[in-house]
C-alpha positions in Angstrom: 0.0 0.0 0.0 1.3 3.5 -0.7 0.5 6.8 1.3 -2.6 8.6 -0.3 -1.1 11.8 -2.1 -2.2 15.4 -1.2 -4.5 17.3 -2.8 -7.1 20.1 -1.2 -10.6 19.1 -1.6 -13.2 20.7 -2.9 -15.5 22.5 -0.6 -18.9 21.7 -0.6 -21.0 24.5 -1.4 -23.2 24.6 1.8 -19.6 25.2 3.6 -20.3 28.8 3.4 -16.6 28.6 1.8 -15.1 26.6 5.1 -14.2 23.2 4.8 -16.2 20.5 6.5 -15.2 17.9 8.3 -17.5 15.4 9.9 -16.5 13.1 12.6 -18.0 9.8 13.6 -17.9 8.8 17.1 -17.8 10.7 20.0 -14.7 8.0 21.8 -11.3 8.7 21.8 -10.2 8.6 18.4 -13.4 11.2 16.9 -12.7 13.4 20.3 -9.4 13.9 20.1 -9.5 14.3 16.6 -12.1 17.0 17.1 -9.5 18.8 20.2 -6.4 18.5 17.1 -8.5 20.7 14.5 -9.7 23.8 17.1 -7.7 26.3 15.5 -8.1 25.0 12.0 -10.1 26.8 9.5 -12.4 24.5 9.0 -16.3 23.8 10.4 -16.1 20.4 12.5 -19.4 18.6 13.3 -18.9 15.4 15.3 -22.0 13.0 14.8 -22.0 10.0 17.7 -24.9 7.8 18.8 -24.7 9.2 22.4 -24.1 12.3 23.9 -21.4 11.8 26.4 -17.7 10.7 25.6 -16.9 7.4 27.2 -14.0 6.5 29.2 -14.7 2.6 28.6 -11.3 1.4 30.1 -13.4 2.0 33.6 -16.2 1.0 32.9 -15.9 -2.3 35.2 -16.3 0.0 38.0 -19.5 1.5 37.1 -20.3 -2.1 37.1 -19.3 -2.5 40.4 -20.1 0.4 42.4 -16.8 2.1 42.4 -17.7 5.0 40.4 -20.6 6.6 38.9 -21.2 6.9 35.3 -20.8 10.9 35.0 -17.2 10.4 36.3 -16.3 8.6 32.9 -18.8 9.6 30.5 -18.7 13.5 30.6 -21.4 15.0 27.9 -19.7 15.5 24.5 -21.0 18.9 24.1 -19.6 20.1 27.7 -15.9 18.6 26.3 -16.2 21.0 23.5 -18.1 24.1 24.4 -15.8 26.2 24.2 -14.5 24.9 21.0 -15.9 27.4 18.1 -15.6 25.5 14.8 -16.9 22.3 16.6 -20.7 21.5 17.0 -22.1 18.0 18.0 -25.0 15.9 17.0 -26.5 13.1 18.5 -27.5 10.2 15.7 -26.5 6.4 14.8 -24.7 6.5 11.2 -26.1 4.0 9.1 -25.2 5.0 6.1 -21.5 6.7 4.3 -22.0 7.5 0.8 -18.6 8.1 -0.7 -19.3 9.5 -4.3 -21.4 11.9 -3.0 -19.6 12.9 0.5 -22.3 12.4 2.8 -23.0 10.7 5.6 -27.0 9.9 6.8 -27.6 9.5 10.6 -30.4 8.6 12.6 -32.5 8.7 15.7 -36.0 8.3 16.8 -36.8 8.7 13.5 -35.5 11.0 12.1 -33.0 11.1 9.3 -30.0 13.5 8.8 -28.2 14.0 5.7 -24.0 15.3 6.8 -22.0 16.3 3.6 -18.5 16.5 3.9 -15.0 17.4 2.5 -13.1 15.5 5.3 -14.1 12.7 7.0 -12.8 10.8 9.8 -14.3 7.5 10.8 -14.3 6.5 14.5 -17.0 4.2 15.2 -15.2 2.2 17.9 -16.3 -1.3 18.7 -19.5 -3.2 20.0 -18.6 -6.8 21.9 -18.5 -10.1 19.3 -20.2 -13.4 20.9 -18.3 -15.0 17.8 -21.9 -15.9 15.7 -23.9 -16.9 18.9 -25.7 -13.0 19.4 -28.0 -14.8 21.7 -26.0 -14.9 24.6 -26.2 -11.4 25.0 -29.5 -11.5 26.7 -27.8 -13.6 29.8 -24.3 -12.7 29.8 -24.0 -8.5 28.9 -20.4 -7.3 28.0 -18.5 -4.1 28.7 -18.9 -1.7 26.3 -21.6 1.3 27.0 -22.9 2.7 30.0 -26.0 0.5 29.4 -23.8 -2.5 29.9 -22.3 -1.2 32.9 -25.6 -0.3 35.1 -27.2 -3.5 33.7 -24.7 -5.5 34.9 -23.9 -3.1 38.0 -27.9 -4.4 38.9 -27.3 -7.9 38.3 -24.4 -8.4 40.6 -25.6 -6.3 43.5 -29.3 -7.9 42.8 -27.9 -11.6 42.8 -26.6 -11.3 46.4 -30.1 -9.5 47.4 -31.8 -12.3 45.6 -29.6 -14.8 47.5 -30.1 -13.9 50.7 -34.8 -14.3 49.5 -33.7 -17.5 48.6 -35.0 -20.6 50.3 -32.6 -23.6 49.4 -28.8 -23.8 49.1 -28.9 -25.1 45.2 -30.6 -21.4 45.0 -28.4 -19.9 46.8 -24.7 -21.1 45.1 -26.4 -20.3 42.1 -26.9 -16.6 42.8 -23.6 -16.1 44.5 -21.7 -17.8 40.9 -20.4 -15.2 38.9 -18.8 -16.3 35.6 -17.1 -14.1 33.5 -15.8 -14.7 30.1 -12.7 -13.6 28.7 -8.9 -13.3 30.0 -7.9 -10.2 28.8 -7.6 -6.9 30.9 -11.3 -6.2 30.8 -12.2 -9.6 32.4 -9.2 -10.0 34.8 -9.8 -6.6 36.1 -14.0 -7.5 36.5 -13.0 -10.9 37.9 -10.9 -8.8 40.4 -13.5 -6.3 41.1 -16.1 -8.8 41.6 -14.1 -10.9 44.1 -13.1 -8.3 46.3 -16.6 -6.7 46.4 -18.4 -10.1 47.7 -15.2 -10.5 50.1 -14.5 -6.9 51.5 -17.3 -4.8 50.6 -20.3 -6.9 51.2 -19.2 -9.3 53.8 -21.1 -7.9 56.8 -24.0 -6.7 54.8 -26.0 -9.9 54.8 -28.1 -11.9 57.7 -28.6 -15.3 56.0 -25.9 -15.7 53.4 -22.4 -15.5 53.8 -20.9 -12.8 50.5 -17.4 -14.6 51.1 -18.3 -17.8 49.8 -19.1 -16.4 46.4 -17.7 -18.3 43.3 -16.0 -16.2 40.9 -15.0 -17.8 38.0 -12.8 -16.5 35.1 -13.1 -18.7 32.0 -10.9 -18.1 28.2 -10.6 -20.8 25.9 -6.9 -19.4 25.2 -4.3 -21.1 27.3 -3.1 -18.6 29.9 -4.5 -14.8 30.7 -3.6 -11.6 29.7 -1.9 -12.7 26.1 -0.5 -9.3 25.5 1.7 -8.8 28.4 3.9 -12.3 28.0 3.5 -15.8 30.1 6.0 -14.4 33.3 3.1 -11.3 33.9 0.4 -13.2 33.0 1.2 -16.2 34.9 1.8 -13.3 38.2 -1.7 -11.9 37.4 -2.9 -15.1 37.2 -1.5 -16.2 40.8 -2.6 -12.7 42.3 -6.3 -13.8 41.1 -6.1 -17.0 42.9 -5.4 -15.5 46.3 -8.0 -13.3 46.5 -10.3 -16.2 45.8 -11.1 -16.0 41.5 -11.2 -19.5 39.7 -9.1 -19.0 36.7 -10.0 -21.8 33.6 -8.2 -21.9 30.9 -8.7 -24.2 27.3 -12.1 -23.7 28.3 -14.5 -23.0 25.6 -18.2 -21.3 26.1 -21.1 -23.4 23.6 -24.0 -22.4 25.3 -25.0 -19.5 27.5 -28.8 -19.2 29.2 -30.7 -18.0 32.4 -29.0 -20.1 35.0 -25.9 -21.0 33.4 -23.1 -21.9 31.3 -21.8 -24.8 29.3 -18.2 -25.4 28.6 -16.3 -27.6 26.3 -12.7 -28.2 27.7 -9.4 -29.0 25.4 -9.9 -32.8 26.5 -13.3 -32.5 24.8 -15.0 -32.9 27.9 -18.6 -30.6 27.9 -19.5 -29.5 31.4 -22.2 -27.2 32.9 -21.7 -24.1 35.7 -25.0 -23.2 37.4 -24.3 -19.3 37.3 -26.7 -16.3 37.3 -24.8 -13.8 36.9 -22.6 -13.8 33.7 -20.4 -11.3 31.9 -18.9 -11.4 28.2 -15.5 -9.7 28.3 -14.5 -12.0 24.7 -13.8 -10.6 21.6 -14.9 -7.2 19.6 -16.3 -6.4 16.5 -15.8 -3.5 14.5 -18.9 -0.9 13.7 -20.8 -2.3 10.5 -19.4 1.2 8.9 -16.5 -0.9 8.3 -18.4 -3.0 5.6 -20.1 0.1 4.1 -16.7 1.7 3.1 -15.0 -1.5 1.8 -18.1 -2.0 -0.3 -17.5 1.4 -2.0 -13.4 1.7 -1.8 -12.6 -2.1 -2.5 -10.5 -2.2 1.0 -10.6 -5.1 2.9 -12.6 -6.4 5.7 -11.6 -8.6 8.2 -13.6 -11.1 10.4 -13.6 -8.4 13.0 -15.1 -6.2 10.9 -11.8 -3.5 10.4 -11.4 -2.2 7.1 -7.4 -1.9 5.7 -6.4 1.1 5.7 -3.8 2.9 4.0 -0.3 4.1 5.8 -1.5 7.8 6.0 -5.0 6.0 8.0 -6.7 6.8 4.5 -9.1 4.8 2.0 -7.5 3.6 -1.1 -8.7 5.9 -3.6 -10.5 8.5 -0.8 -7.7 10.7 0.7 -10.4 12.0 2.1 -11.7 9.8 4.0 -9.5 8.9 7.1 -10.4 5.7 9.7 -8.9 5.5 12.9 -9.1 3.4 16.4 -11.0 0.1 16.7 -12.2 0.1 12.9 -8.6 0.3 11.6 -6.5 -2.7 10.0 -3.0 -1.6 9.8 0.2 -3.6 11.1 -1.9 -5.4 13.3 -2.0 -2.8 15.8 -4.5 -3.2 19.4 -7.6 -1.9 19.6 -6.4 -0.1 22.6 -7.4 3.5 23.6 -3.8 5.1 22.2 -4.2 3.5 19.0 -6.7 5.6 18.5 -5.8 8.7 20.4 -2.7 9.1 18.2 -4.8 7.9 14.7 -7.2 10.4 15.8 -4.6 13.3 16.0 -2.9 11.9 12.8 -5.8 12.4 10.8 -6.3 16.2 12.0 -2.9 16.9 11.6 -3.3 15.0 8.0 -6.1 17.4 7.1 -4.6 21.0 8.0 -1.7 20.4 5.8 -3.8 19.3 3.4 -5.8 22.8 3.5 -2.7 24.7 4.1 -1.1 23.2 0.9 1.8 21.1 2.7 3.3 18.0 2.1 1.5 14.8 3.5 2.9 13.7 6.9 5.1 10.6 7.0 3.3 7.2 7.1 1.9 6.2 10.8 3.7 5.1 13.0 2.3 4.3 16.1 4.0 4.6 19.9 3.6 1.9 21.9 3.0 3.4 25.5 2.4 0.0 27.5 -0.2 -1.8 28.5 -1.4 -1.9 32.7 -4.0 -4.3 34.1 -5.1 -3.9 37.5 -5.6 -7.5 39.4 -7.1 -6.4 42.8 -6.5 -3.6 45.3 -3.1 -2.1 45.3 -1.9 -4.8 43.2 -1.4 -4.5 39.1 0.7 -5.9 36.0 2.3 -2.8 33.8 4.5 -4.3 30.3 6.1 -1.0 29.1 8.2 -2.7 26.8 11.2 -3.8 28.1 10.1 -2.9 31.7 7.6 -5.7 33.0 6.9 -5.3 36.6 3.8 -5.5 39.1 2.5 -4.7 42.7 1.8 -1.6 44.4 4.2 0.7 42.2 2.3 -0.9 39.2 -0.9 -0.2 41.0 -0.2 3.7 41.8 1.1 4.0 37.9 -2.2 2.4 36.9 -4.1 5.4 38.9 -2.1 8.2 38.0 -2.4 7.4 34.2 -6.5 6.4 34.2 -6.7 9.9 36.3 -4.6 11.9 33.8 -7.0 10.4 30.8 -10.4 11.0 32.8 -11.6 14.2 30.9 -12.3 16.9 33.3 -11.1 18.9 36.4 -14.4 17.7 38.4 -14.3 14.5 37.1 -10.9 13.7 38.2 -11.8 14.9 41.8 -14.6 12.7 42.7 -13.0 10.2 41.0 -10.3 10.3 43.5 -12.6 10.4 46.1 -14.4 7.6 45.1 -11.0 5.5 44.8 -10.3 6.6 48.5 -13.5 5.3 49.5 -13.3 1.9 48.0 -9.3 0.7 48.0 -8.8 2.8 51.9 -12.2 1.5 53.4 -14.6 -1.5 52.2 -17.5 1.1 50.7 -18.5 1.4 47.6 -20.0 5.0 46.4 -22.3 3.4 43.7 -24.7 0.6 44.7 -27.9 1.6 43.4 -29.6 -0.9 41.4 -32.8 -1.2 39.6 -34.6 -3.2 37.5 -35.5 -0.7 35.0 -31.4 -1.2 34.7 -31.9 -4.7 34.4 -34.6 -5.8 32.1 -35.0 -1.9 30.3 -32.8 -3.0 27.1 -34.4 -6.4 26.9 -37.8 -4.3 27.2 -36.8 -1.9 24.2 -35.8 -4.8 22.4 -38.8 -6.8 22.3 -40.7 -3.5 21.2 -38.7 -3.3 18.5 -38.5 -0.1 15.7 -42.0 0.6 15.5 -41.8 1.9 19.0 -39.4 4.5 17.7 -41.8 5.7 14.8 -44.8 5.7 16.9 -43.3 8.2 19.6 -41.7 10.7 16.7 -44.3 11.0 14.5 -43.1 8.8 11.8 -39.3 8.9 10.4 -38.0 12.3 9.0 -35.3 12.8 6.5 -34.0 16.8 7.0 -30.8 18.3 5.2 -27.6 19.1 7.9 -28.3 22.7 9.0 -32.0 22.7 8.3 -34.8 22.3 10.9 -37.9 20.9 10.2 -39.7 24.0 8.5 -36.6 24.0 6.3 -35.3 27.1 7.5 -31.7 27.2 8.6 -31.2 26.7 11.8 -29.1 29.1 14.1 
């Protein structure tokens, strides 16, 4: 593949003789892209399916009461408020024409047409069940704040439910937690889970006992944490055996429903685990975007859904068109939150030499920063390359760079209050649980599209810039 050459774009004619540039996805490649173009002349609108920025690496502790969901989802439009050339719109892209430069959004009916001259793709990642979808309705993953208070009301509600229930078989099913998937997300939710039920809840309860909670961490890969190298993994993997987590490996999920989860083992041997509670920390999958584009460019698709991109993060054929983050294929790089901070940047910097008539950067080249995992309380793994170490230096390293990331001043200090809280004393900040958080998405779910229509008035298709009346908005 060869780096995209530069050429200026034309503007559209709506521009008002500014160039647009439309971002997709409010994470942390579109937001940081969005931050990298403030003082570029140029209009920015940022179009995202929710309205807050999410700090996912945390989200396991919105799951488990550490911290609340405002502390790492801070509203988009409060992020860039003061940022003049930047506006932000709430929709779902479902569709990226590229002859034509537009990209069509949508929600609650009601369609919106984006034309561009720059685009930059950042659609992230949803969780992959690898083909079995239906194990989503009994075993959520960790990727929205949906996921998080859903499965923040299942763990708390399975301890109130165990200590209602009236025979031990009931009981040792409500106090199993299985969660699925080795890597940092699942060790660190594994972790989390174990020490709630053995510090934080453990004199909360009359009738059952939280300490003789199962917590079981299941990959069919042969040892935990992959990316940080069998001497860190097999420490992280010791650590979670001492504060009580089951860790089995080779073990493979085939089924998945209300009160369990069946396993097929290397040997070939298919067993059961009476669990209610379980969590999907296995596998992503690219936004479908990543199909629309290769459609219409001819780039590949992988099974995970990331289109190849070009050295410069371009289409082949589309200099205008840049993808960055979790939708990327290039040099098998992670789907970790630096890839796309620094693709994100790239493809700014990419598009104000463009406009000011410079040469094209050189290809990308991305900076490894290190990867950290934290096992349990003052105890994490960090791989920084060719420094591997762990413990409480690991752990404080593991704070100090999540706090730096957290976006906002008042963020960062009730975050920090919240950690004092929970590692200092037993507490957790964030218990509340209901069962609107519970059994809300399956709810929407079952009422399907319609619902949508019916409550908007039927679907509307409006230009970017117009409202309804087909005046320009202010």
């Amino acid at each position: 593949m060869t780096t995209s050459p530069a050429r200026v774009p034309a503007v559209s004619e709506a521009s008002g003789g500014r160039p647009r540039v439309v971002i997709i996805g409010s994470g942390f490649g579109g937001l940081f892209a969005a931050q990298a173009l403030r003082t570029a002349p140029v209009d920015v609108t940022l179009v995202a399916k929710t309205s807050h920025h999410l700090f996912q690496p945390l989200l396991y502790q919105v799951a488990t009461g550490i911290l609340s969901e405002g502390e790492i989802a801070p509203a988009t439009r409060e992020i860039l408020r003061r940022q003049k050339n930047a506006r932000v719109l709430l929709g779902e892209v479902t569709d990226i024409d590229l002859t034509a430069r537009t990209v069509t959004s949508q929600v609650l009916g009601r369609t919106t047409v984006h034309p561009y001259d720059e685009l930059i793709v950042a659609a992230g990642a949803g969780q992959s069940y690898f083909g079995n979808d239906r194990f989503a309705e009994f075993a959520p993953g960790m990727k929205s704040i949906d996921d998080a208070l859903e499965l923040r009301g299942r763990i708390f509600g399975a301890f109130e439910l165990a200590e209602l229930a009236e025979t031990q078989e009931e009981v040792d099913r409500l106090m199993t937690f299985v969660v699925v998937g080795a890597g940092p997300t699942g060790v660190e939710m594994a972790g989390q889970i174990a020490e709630l039920a053995h510090r934080t809840l453990r004199k909360d309860f009359r009738r059952i006992d939280p300490t003789t909670s199962r917590v079981v961490l299941l990959d069919a890969a042969p040892k935990i944490l992959p990316s940080f190298g069998e001497k860190l993994g097999g420490r992280a993997r010791r650590q979670l055996n001492d504060i009580g987590v089951e860790v089995q490996l080779g073990a493979m999920v085939t089924d998945v429903d209300a009160d369990g989860i069946e396993i097929k083992d290397a040997d070939g041997q298919v067993r059961r685990i009476n669990a209610a509670t379980k969590i999907w920390a296995a596998g992503v999958q690219a936004s479908g975007l990543g199909r629309i584009l290769g459609e219409q460019s001819g780039a590949g698709v992988d099974r995970a859904g990331r289109i190849s991109v070009q050295p410069d993060l371009t289409l082949p054929g589309h200099p205008e068109v840049h993808v960055v983050g979790d939708m990327m294929a290039l040099d098998r790089l992670p789907g970790v939150a630096q890839v796309a901070i620094q693709g994100g940047r790239y493809a700014a910097e990419s598009i104000r030499r463009r406009f000011a008539g410079k040469a094209p950067q050189a290809p990308f080249r991305y900076s490894d920063k290190g990867s950290m995992a934290t096992i349990s309380r003052f105890h994490a793994v960090v791989d920084l390359g060719t420094l591997k170490f762990e413990g409480f230096i690991a752990w404080l390293l593991w704070l100090a760079l999540h706090l730096f990331y957290i976006v906002g001043f008042k963020s960062r200090i009730t975050t920090v209050l919240h950690w004092l809280v929970s590692f200092m004393g037993r507490g957790r900040s964030q218990r509340v649980a209901t069962q609107q958080q519970v059994y809300g998405r399956l709810a929407l779910e079952q009422l399907g599209p319609e619902f949508e229509a019916s409550k908007t008035g039927g679907p509307k298709t409006v230009p970017d810039g117009e409202d309804l009346t087909g005046r320009e908005s202010a």
